[in-house]
KOLBA-267537 format. One record per residue (C-alpha): x, y, z; residue number from 1; residue in three letters. Coordinates in steps of 0.1 Angstrom, whole numbers, plus 5000, padded with zeros to 4 digits. Example, Ala and Ser with C-alpha at 12.3 -4.5 7.8 and 13.67 -1.06 7.14 Angstrom:
2
<r><east>5123</east><north>4955</north><up>5078</up><nr>1</nr><rest>ALA</rest></r>
<r><east>5137</east><north>4989</north><up>5071</up><nr>2</nr><rest>SER</rest></r>
// end
This chain:
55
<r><east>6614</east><north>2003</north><up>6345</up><nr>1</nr><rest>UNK</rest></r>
<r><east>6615</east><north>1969</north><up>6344</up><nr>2</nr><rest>UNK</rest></r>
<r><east>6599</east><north>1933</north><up>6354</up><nr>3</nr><rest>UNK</rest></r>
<r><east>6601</east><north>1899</north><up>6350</up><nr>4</nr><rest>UNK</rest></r>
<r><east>6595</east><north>1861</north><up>6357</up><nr>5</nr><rest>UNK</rest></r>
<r><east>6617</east><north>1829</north><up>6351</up><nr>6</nr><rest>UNK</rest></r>
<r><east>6606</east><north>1794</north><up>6360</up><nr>7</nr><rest>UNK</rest></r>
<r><east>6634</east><north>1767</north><up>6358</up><nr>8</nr><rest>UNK</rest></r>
<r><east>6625</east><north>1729</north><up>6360</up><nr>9</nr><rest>UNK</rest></r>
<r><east>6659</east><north>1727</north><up>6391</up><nr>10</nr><rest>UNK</rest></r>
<r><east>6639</east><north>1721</north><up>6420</up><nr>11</nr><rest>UNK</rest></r>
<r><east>6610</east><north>1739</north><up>6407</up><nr>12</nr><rest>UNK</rest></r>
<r><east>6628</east><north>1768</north><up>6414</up><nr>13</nr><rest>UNK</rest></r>
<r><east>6608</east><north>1804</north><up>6400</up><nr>14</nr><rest>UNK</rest></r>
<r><east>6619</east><north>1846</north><up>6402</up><nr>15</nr><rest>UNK</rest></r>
<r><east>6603</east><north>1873</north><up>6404</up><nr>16</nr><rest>UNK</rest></r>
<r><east>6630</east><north>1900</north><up>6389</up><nr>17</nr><rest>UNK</rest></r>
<r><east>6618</east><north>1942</north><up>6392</up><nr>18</nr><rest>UNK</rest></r>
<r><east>6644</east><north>1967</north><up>6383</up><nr>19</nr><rest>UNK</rest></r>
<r><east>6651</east><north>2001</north><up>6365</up><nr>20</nr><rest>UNK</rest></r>
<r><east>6671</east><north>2019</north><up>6346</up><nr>21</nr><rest>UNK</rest></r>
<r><east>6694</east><north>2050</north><up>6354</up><nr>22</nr><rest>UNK</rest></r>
<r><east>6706</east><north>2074</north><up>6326</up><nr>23</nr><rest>UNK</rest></r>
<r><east>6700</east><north>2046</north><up>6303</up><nr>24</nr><rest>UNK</rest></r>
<r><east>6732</east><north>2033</north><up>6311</up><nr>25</nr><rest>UNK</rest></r>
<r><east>6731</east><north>2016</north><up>6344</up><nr>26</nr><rest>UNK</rest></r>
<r><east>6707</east><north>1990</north><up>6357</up><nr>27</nr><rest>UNK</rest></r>
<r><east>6693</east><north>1982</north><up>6394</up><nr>28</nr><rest>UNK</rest></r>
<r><east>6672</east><north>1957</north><up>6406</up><nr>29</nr><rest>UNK</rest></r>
<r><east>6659</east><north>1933</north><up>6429</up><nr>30</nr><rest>UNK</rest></r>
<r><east>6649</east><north>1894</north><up>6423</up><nr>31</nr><rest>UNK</rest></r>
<r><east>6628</east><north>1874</north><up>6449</up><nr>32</nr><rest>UNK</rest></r>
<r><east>6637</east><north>1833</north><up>6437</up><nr>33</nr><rest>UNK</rest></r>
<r><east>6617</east><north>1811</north><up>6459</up><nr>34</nr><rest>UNK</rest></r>
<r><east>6602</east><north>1772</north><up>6455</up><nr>35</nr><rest>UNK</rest></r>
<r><east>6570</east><north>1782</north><up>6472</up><nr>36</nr><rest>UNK</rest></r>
<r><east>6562</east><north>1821</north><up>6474</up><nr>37</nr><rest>UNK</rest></r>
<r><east>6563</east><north>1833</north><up>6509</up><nr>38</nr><rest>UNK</rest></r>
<r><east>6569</east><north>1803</north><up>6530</up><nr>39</nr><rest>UNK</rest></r>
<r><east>6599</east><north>1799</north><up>6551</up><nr>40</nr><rest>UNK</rest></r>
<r><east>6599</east><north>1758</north><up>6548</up><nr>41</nr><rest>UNK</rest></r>
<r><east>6614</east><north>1764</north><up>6509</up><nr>42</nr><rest>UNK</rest></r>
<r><east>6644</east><north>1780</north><up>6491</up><nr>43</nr><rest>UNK</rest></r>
<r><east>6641</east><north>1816</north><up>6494</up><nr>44</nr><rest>UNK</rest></r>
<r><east>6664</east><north>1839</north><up>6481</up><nr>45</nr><rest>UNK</rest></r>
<r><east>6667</east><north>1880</north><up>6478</up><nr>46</nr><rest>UNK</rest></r>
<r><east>6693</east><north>1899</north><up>6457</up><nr>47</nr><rest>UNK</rest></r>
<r><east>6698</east><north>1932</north><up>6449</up><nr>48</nr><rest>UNK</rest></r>
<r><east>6717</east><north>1939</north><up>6414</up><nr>49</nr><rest>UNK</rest></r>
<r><east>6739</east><north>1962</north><up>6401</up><nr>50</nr><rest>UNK</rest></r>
<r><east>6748</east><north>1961</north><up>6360</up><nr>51</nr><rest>UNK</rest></r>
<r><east>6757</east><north>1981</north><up>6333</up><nr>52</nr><rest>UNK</rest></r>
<r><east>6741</east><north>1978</north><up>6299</up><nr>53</nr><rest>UNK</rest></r>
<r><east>6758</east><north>1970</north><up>6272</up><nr>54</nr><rest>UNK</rest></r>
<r><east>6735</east><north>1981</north><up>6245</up><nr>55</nr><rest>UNK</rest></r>
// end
């Protein structure tokens, strides 16, 4: 398992990243990037991702 946070200065713009790992190989996750947490009037964002590791 997996978490994480990233704040960039572009329109104050911050994720929320949660994921896991399956067979140690594969990756899945989900990241929540939003300008103000939880309200509609800002950028809000949900993806779901799908990876492969390459370590």
């Amino acid at each position: 398992m997996w978490g994480g946070y990233n704040n960039l200065n572009l329109n104050d713009l911050h994720s929320l990243l949660i994921g896991f790992d399956i067979i140690k190989r594969f990756r899945v996750g989900y990241s929540y990037t939003f300008t103000k947490i939880f309200n509609s009037s800002g950028l809000n964002m949900h993806e779901f991702l799908l990876g492969i590791r390459l370590k």
